[in-house]
C-alpha positions as CSV (number, residue, x, y, z in Angstrom):
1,X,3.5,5.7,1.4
2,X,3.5,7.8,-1.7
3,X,6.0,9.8,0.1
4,X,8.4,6.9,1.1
5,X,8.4,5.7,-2.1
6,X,9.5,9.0,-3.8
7,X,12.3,10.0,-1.4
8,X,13.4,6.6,0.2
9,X,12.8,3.8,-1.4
10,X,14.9,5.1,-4.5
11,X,18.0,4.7,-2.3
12,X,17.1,1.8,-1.1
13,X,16.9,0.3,-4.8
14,X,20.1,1.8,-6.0
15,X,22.1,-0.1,-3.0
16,X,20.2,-3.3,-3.9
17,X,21.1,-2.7,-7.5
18,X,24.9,-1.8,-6.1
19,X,25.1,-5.5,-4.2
20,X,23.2,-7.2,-6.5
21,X,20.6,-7.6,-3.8
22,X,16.6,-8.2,-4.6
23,X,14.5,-6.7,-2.8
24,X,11.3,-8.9,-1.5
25,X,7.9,-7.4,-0.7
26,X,6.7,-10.0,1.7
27,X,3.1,-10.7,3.1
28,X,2.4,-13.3,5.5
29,X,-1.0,-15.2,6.8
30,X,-2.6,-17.6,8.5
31,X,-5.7,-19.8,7.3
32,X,-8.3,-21.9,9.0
33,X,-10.5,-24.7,7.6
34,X,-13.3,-23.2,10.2
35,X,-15.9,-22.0,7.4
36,X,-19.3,-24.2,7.0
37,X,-19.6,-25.0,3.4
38,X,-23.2,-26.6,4.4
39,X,-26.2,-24.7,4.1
40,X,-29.2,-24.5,6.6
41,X,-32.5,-23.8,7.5
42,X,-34.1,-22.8,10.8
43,X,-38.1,-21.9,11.6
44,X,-37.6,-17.8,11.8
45,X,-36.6,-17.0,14.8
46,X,-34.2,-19.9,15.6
47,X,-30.4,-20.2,14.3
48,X,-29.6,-23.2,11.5
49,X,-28.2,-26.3,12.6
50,X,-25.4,-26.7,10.3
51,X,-23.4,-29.8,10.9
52,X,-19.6,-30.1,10.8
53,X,-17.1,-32.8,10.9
54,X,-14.5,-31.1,13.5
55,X,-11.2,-32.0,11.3
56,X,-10.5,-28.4,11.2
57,X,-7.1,-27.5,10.4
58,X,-4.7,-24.5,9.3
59,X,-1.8,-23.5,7.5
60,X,0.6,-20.4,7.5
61,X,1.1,-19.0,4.1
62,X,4.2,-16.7,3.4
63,X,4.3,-15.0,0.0
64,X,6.9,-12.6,-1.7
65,X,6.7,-10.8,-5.0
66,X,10.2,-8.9,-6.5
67,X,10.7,-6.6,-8.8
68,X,10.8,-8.0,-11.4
69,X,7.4,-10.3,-10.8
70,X,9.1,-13.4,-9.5
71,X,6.5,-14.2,-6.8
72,X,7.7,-17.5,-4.0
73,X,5.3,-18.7,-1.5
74,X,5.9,-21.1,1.4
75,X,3.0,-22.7,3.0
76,X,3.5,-24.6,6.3
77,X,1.4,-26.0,9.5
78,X,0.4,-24.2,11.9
79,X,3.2,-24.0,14.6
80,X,5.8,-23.0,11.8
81,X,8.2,-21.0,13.0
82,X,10.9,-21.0,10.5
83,X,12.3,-22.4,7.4
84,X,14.5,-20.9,5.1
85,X,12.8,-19.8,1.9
86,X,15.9,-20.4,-1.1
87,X,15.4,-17.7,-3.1
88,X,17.6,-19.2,-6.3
């Protein structure tokens, strides 16, 4: 990485700079509601019982941070496959 960004990514900044272009680090995920947020107890020996409701659910999160620090984020259902992020 350290490498890359001393003899690449310099080039890669002065065409951006050249278009007037920005560049996007982007970082993408996916998150579940599956966590118990109950607590248990269980003689020793035997797993807790913890009791859930089943409404489970997820999202996909999308993030980008530019240089300068303008960070965007787009969250979506799970299933998401596109949607165009407007970065004005």
């Amino acid at each position: 990485m350290a490498r890359w960004l001393a003899e690449e990514y310099p080039a890669i900044e002065a065409k951006a700079q050249r278009e007037k272009a920005l560049i996007l680090w982007l970082d993408q995920t996916g998150l579940r509601s599956d966590a118990s947020v109950a607590t248990g107890w269980a003689p020793v020996g035997k797993p807790p019982v913890v009791p859930k409701t089943g409404k489970r659910f997820g999202v996909n999160v999308m993030a980008t941070i530019s240089e300068p620090f303008q960070p965007r984020f787009a969250v979506a259902p799970v299933g998401w496959v596109r949607q165009r992020v407007d970065p004005g």
